[in-house]
N, CA, C and O atoms as a GROMACS GRO file, in nm:
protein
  532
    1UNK      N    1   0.447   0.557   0.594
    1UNK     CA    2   0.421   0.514   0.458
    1UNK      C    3   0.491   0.379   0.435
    1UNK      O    4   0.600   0.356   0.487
    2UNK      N    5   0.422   0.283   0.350
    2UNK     CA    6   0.462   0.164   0.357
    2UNK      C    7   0.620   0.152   0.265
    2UNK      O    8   0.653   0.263   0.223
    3UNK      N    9   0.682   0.081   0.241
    3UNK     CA   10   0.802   0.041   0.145
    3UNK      C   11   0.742  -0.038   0.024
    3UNK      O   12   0.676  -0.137   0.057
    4UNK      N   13   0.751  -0.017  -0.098
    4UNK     CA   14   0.684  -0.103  -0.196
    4UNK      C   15   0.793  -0.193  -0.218
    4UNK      O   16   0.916  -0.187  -0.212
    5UNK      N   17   0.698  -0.288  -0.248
    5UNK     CA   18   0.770  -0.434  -0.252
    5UNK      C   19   0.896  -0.437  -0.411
    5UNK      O   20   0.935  -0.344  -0.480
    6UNK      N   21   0.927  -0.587  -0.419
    6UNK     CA   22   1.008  -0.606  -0.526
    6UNK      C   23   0.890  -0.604  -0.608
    6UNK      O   24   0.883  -0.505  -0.680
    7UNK      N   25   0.794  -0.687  -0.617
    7UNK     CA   26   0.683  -0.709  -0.717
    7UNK      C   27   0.631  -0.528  -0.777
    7UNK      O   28   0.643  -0.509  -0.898
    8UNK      N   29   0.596  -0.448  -0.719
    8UNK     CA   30   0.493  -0.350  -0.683
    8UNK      C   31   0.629  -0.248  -0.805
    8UNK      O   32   0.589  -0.194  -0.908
    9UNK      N   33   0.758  -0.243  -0.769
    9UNK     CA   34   0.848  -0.249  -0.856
    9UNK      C   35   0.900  -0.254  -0.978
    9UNK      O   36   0.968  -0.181  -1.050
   10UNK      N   37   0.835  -0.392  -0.984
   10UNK     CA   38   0.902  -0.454  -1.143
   10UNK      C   39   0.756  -0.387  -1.197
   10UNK      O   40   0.771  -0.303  -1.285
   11UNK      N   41   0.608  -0.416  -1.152
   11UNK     CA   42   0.494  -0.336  -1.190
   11UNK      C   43   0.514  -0.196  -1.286
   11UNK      O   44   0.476  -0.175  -1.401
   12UNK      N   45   0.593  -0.103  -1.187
   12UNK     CA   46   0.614   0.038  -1.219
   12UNK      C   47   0.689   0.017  -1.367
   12UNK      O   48   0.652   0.045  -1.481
   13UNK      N   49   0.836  -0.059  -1.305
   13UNK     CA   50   0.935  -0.015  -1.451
   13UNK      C   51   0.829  -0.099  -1.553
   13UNK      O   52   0.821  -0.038  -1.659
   14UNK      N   53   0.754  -0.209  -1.553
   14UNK     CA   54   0.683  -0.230  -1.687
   14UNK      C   55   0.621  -0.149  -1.719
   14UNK      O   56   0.639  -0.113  -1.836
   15UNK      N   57   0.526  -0.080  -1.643
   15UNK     CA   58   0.418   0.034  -1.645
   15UNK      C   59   0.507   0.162  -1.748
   15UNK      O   60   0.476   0.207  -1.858
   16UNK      N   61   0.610   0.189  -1.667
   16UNK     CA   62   0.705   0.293  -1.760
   16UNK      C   63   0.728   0.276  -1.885
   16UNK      O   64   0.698   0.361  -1.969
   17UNK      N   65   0.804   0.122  -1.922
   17UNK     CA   66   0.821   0.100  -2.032
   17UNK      C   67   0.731   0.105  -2.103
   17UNK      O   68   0.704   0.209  -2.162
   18UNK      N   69   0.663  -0.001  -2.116
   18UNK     CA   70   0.535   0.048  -2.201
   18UNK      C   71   0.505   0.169  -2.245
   18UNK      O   72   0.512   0.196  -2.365
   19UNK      N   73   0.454   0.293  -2.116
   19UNK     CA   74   0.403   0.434  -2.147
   19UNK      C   75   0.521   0.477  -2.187
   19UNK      O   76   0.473   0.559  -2.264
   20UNK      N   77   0.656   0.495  -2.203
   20UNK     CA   78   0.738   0.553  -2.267
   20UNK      C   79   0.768   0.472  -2.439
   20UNK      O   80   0.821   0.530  -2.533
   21UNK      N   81   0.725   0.351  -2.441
   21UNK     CA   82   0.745   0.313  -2.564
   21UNK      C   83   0.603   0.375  -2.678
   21UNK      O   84   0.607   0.409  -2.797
   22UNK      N   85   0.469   0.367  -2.564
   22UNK     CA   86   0.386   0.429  -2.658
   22UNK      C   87   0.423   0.573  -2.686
   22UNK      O   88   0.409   0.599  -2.806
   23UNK      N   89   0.460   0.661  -2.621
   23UNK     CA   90   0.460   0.792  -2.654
   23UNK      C   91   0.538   0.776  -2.749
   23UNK      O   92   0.503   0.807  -2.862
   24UNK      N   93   0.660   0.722  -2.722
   24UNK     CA   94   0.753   0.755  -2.810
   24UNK      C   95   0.758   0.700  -2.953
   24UNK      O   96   0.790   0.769  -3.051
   25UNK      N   97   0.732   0.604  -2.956
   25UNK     CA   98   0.716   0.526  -3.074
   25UNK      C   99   0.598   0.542  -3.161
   25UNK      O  100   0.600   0.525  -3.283
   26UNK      N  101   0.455   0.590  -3.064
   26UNK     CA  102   0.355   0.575  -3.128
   26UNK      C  103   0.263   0.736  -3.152
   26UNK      O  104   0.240   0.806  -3.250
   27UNK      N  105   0.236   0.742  -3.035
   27UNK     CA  106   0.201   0.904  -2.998
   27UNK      C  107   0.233   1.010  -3.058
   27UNK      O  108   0.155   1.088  -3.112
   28UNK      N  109   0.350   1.020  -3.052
   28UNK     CA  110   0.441   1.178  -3.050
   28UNK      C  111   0.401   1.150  -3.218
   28UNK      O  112   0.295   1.191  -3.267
   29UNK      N  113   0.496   1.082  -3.288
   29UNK     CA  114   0.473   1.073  -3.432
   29UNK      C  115   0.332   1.110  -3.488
   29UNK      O  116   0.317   1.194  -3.577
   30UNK      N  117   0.251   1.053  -3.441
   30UNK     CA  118   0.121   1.090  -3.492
   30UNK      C  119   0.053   1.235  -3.460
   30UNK      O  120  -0.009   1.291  -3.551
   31UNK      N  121   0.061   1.284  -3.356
   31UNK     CA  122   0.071   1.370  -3.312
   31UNK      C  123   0.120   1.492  -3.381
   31UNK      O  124   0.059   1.575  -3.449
   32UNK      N  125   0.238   1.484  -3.349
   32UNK     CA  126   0.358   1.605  -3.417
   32UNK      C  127   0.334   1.585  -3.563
   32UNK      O  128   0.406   1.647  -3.642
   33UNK      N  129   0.236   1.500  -3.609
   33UNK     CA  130   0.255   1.485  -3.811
   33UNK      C  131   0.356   1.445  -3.865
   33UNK      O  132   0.389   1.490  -3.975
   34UNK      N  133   0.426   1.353  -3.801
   34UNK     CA  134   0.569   1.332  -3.878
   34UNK      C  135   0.497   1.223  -4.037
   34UNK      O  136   0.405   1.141  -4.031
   35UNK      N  137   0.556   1.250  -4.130
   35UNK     CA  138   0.545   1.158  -4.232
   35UNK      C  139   0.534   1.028  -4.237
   35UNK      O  140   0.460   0.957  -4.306
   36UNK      N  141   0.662   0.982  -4.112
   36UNK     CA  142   0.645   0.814  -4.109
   36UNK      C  143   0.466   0.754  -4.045
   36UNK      O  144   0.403   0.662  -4.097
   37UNK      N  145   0.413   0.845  -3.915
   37UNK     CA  146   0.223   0.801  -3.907
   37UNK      C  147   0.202   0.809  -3.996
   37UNK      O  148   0.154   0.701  -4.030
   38UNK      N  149   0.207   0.904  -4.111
   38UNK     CA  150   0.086   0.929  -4.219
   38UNK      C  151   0.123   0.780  -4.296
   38UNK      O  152   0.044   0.695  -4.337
   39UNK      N  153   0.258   0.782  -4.298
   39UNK     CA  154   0.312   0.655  -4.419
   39UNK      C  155   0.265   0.532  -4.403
   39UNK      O  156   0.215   0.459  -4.489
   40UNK      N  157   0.280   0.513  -4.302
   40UNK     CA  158   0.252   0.347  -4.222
   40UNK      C  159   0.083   0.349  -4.213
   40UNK      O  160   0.026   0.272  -4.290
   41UNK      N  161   0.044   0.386  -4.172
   41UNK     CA  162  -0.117   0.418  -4.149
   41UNK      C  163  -0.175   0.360  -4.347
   41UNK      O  164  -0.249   0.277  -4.399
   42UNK      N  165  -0.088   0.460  -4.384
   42UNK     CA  166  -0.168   0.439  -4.572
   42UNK      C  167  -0.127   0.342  -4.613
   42UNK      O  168  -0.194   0.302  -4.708
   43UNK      N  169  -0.002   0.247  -4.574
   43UNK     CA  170   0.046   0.141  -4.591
   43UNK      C  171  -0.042   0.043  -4.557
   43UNK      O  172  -0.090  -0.032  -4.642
   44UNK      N  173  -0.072   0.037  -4.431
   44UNK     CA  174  -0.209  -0.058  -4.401
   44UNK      C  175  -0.327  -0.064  -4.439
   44UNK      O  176  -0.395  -0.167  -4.436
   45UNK      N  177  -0.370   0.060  -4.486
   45UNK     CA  178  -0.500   0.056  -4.616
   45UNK      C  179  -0.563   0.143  -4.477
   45UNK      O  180  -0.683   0.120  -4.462
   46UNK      N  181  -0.514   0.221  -4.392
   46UNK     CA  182  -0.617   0.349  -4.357
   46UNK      C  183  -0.611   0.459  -4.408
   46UNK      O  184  -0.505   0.486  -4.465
   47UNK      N  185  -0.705   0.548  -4.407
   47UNK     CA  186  -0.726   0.671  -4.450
   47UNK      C  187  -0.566   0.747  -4.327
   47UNK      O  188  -0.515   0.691  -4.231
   48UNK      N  189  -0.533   0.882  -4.386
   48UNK     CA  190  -0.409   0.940  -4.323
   48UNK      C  191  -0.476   1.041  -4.248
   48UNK      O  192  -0.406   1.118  -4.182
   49UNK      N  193  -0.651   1.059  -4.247
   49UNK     CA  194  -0.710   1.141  -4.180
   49UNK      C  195  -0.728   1.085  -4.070
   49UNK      O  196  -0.783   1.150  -3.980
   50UNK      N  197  -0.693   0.973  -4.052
   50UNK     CA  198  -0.753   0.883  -3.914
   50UNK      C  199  -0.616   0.925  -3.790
   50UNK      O  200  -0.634   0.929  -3.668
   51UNK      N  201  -0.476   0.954  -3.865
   51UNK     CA  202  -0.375   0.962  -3.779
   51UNK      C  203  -0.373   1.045  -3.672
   51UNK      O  204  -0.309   0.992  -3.581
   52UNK      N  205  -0.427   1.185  -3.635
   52UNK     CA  206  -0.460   1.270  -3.519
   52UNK      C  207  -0.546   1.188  -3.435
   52UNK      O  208  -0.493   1.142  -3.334
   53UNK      N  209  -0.664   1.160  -3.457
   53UNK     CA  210  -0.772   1.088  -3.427
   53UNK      C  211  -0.675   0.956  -3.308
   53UNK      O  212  -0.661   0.962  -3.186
   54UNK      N  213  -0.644   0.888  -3.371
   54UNK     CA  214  -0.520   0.770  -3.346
   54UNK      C  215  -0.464   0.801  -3.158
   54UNK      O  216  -0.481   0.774  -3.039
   55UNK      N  217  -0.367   0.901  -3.289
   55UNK     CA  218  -0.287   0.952  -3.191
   55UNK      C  219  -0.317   1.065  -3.030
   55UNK      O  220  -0.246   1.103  -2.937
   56UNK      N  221  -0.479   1.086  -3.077
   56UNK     CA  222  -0.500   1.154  -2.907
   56UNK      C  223  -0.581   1.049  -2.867
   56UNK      O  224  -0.634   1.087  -2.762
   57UNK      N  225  -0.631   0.903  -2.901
   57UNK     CA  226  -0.687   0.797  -2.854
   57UNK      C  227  -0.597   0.757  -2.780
   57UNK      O  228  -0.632   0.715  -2.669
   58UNK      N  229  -0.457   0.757  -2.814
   58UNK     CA  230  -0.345   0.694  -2.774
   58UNK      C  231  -0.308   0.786  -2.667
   58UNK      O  232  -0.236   0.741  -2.578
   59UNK      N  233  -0.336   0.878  -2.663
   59UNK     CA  234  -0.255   0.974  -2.555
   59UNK      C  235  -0.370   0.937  -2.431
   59UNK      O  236  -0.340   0.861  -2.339
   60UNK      N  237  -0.480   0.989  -2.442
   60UNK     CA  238  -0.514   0.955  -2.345
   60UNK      C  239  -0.563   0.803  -2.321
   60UNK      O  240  -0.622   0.805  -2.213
   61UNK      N  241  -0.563   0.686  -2.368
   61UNK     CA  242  -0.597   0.590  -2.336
   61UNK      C  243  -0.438   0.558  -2.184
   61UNK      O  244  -0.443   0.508  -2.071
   62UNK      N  245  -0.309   0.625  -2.276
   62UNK     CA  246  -0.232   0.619  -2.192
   62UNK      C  247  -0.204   0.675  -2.055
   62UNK      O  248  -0.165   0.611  -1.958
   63UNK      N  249  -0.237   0.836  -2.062
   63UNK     CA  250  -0.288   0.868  -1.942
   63UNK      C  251  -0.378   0.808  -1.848
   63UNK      O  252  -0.338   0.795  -1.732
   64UNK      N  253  -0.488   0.771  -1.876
   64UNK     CA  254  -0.604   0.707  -1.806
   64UNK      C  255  -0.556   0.601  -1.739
   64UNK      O  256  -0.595   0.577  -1.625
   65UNK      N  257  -0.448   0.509  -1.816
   65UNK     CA  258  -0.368   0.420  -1.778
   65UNK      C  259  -0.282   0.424  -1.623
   65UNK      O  260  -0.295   0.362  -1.518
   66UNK      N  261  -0.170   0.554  -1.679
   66UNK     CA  262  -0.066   0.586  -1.580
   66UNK      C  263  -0.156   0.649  -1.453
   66UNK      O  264  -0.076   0.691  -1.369
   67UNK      N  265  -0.303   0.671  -1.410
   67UNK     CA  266  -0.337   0.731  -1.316
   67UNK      C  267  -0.405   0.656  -1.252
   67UNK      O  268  -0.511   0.620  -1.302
   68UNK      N  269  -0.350   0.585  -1.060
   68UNK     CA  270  -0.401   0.455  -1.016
   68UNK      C  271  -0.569   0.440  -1.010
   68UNK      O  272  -0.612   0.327  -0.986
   69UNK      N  273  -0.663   0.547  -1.030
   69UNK     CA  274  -0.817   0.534  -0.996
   69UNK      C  275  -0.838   0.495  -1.167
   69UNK      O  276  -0.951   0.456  -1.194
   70UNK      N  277  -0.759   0.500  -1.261
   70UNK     CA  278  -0.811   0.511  -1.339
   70UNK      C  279  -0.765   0.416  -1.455
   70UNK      O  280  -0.808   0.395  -1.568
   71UNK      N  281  -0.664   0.368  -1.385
   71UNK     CA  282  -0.556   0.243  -1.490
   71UNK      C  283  -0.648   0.158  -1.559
   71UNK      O  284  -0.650   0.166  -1.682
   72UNK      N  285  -0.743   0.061  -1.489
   72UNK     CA  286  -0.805  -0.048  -1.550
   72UNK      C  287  -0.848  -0.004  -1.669
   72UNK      O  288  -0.819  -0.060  -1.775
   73UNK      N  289  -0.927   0.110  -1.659
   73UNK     CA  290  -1.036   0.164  -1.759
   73UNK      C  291  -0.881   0.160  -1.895
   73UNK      O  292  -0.877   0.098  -2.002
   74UNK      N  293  -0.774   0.250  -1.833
   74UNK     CA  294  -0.725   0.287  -1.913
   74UNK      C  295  -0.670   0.167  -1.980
   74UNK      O  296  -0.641   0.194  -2.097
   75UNK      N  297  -0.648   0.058  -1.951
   75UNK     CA  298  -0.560  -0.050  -1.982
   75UNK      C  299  -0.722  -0.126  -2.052
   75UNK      O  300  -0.704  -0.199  -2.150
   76UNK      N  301  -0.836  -0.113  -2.014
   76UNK     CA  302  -0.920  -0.177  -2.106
   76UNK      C  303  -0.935  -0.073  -2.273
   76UNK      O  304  -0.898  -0.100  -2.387
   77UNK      N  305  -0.974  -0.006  -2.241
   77UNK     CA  306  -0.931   0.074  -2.362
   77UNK      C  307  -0.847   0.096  -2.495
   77UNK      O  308  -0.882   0.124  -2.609
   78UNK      N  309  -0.683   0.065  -2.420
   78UNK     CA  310  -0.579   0.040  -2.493
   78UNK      C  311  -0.601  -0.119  -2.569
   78UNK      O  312  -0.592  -0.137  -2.691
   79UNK      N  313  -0.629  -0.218  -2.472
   79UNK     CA  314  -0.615  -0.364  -2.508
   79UNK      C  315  -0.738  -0.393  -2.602
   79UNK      O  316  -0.733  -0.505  -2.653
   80UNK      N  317  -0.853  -0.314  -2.638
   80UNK     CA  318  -0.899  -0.282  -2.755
   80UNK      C  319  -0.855  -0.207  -2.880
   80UNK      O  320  -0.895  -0.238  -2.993
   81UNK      N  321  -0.779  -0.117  -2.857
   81UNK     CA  322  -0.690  -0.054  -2.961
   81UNK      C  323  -0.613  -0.098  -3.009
   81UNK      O  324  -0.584  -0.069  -3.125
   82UNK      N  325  -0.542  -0.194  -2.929
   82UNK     CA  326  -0.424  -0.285  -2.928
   82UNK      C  327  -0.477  -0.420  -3.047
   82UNK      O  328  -0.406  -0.463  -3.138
   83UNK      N  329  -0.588  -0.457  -3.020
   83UNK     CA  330  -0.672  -0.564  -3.103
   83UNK      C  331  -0.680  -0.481  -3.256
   83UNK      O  332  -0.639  -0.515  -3.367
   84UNK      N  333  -0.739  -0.378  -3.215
   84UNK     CA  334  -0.783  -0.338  -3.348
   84UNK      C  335  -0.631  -0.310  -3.414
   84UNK      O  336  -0.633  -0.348  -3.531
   85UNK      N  337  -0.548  -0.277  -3.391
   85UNK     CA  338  -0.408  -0.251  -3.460
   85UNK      C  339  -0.310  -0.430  -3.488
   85UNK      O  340  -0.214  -0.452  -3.561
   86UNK      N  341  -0.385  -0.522  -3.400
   86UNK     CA  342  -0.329  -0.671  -3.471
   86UNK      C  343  -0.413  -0.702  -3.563
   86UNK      O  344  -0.365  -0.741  -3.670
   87UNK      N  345  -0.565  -0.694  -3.550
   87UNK     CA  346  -0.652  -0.695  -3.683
   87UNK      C  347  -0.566  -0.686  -3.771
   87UNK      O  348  -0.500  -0.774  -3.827
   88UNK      N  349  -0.568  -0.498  -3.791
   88UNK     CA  350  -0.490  -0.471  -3.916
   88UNK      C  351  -0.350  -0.573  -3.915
   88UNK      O  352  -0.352  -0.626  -4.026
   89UNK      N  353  -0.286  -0.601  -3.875
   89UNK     CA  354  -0.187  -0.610  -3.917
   89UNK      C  355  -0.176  -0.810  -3.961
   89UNK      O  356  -0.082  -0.868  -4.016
   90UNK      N  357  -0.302  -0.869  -3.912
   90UNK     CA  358  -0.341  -0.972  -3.963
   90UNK      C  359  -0.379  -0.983  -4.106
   90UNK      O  360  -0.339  -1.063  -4.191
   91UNK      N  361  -0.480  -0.867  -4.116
   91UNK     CA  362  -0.551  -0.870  -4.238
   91UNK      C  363  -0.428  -0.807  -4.354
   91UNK      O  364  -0.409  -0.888  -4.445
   92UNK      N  365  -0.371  -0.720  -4.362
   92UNK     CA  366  -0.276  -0.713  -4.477
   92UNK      C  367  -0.129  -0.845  -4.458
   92UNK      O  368  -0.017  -0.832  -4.508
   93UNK      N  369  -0.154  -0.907  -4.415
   93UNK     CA  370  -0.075  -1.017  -4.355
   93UNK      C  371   0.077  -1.031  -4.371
   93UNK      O  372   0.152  -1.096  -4.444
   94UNK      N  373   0.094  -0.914  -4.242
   94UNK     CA  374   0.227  -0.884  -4.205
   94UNK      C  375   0.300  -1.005  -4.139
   94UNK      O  376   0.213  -1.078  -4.092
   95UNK      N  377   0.439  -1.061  -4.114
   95UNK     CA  378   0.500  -1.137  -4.028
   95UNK      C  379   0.426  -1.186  -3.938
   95UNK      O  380   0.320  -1.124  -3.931
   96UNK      N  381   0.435  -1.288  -3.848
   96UNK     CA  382   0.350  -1.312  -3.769
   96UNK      C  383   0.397  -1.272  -3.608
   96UNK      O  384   0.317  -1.236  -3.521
   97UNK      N  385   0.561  -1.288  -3.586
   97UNK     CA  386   0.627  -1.293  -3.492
   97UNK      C  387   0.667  -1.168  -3.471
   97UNK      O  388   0.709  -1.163  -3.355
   98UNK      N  389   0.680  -0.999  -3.555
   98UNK     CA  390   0.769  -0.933  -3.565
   98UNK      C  391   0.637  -0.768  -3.583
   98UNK      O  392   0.645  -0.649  -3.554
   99UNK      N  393   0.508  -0.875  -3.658
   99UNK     CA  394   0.417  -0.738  -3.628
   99UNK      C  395   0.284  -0.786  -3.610
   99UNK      O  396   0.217  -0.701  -3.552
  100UNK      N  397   0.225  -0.880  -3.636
  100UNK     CA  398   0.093  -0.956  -3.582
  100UNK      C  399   0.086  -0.973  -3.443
  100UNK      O  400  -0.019  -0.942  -3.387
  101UNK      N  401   0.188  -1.019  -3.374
  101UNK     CA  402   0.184  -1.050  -3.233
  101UNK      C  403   0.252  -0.955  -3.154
  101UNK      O  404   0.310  -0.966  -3.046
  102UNK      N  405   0.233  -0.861  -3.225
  102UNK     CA  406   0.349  -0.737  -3.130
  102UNK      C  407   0.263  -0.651  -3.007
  102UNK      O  408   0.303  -0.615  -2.896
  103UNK      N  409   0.084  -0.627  -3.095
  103UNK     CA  410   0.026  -0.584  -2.978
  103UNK      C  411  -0.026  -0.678  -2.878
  103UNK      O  412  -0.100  -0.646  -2.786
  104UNK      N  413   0.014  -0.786  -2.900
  104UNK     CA  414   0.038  -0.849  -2.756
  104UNK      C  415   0.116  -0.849  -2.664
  104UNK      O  416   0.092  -0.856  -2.544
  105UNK      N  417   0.248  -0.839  -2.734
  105UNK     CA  418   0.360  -0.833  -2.660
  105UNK      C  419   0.340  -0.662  -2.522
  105UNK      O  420   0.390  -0.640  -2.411
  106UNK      N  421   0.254  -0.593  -2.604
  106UNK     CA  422   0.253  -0.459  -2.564
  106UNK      C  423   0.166  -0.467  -2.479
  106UNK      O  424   0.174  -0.385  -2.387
  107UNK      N  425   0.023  -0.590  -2.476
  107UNK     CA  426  -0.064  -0.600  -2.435
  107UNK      C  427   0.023  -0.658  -2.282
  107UNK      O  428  -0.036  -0.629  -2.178
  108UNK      N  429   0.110  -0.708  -2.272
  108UNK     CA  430   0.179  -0.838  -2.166
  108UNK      C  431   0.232  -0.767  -2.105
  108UNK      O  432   0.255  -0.814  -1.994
  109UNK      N  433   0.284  -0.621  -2.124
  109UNK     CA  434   0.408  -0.502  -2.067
  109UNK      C  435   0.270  -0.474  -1.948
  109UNK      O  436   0.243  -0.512  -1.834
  110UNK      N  437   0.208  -0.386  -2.052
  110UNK     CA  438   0.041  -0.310  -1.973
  110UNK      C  439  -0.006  -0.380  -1.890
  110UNK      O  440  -0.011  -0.338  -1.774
  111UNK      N  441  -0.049  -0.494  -1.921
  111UNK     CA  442  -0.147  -0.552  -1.782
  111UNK      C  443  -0.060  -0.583  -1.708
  111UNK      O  444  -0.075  -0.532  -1.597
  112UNK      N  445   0.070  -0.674  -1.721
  112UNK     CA  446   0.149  -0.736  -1.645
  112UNK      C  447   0.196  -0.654  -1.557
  112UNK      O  448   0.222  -0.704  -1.448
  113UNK      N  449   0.223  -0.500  -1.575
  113UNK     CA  450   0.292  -0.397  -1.479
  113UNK      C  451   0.158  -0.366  -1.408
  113UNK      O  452   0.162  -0.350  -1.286
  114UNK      N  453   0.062  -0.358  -1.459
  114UNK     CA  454  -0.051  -0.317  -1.391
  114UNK      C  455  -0.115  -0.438  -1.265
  114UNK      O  456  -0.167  -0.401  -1.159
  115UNK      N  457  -0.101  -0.560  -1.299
  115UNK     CA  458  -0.153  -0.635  -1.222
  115UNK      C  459  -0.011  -0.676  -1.124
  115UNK      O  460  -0.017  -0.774  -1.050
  116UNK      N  461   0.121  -0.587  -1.134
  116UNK     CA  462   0.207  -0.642  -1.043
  116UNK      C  463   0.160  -0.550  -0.958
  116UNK      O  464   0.098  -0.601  -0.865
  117UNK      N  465   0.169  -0.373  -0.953
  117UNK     CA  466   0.117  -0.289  -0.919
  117UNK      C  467  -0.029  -0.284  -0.846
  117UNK      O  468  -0.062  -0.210  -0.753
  118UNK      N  469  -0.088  -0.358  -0.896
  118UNK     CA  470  -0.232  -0.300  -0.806
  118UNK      C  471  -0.280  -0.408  -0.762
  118UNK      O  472  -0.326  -0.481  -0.849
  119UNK      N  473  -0.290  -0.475  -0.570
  119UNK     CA  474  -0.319  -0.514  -0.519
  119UNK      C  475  -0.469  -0.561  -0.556
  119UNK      O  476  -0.504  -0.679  -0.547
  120UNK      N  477  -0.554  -0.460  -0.599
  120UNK     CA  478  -0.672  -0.507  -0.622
  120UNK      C  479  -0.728  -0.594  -0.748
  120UNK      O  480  -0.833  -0.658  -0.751
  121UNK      N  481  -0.633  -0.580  -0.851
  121UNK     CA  482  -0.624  -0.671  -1.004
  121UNK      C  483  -0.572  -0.767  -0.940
  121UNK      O  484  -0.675  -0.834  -0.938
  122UNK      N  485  -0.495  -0.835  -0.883
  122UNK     CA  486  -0.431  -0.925  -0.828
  122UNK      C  487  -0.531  -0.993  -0.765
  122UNK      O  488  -0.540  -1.108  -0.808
  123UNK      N  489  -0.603  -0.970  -0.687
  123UNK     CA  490  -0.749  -0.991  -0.613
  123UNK      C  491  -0.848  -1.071  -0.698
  123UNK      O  492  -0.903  -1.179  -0.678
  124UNK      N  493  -0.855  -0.999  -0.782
  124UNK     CA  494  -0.925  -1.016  -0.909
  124UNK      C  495  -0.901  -1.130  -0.977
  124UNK      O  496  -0.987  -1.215  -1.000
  125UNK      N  497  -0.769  -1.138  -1.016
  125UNK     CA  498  -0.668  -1.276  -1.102
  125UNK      C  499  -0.563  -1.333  -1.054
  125UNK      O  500  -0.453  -1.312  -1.104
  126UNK      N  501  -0.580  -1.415  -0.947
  126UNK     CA  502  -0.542  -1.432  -0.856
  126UNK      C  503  -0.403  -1.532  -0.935
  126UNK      O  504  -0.418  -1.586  -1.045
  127UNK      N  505  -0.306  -1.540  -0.875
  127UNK     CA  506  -0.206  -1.652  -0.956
  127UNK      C  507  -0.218  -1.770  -0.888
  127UNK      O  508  -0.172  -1.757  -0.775
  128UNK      N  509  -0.255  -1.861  -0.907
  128UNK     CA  510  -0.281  -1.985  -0.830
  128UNK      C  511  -0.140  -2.081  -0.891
  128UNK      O  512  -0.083  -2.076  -1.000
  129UNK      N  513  -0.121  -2.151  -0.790
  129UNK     CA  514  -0.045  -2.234  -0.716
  129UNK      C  515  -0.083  -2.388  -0.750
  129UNK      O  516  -0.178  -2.430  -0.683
  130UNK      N  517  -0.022  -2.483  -0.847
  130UNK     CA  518  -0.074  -2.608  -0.868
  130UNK      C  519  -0.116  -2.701  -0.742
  130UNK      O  520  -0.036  -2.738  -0.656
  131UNK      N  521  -0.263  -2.736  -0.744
  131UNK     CA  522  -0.304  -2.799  -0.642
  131UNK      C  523  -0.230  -2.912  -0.568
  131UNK      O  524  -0.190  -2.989  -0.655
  132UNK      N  525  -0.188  -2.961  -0.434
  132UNK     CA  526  -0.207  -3.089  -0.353
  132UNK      C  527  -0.203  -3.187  -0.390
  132UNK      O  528  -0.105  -3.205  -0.317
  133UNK      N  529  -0.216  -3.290  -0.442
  133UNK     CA  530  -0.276  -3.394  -0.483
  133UNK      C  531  -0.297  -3.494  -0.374
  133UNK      O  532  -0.354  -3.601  -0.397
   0.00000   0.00000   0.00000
């Protein structure tokens, strides 16, 4: 069996972080019904019926994620969810640095661990090297 590299590495712990920041931060709450999903959700002008709904989009968009045949899908999925949750947070026009650009920041954890991780995204988006001149 091969040794995974430093890169293949830093991949995973982003990959982790991320999936442990969504569960934890985002998931579980909605999920378990804690008051603060329902709160924040009605704060942004959604319905509080949407929060289950949300929150098993989120579960498995994350799973689909953490499983290697199935990451891309899962990481395309999320980085639409991810849009639709800066929408909102454009349109009631939250901070720009602190909650507008945050599902990017989340968006940069996800792919970035994913494309350190999988040889074949890498393939794909290749990092090029400033040309010769």
């Amino acid at each position: 069996m091969l040794k995974a590299s430093p890169m293949v590495w830093t991949g995973r712990v982003l990959t982790g972080l991320f999936a442990l920041f969504m569960l934890g931060a985002s998931v579980l709450p909605k999920l378990a019904g804690m008051p603060v999903a329902t709160e924040t959700l009605t704060a942004l002008g959604w319905k509080a019926d949407y929060v289950l709904m949300i929150g098993i989009m989120e579960l498995a968009f994350v799973a689909l994620y953490l499983f290697p045949r199935t990451a891309v899908l899962g990481a395309v999925l999320m980085t639409g969810l991810l849009g639709g949750a800066m929408a909102t947070q454009v349109r009631v026009e939250n901070p720009l640095f602190s909650h507008e650009l945050f599902s990017i920041y989340l968006g940069l954890f996800m792919w970035g661990g994913l494309w350190l991780r999988d040889p074949g995204l890498r393939a794909l988006f290749p990092w090029r090297a400033a040309a010769n001149a």
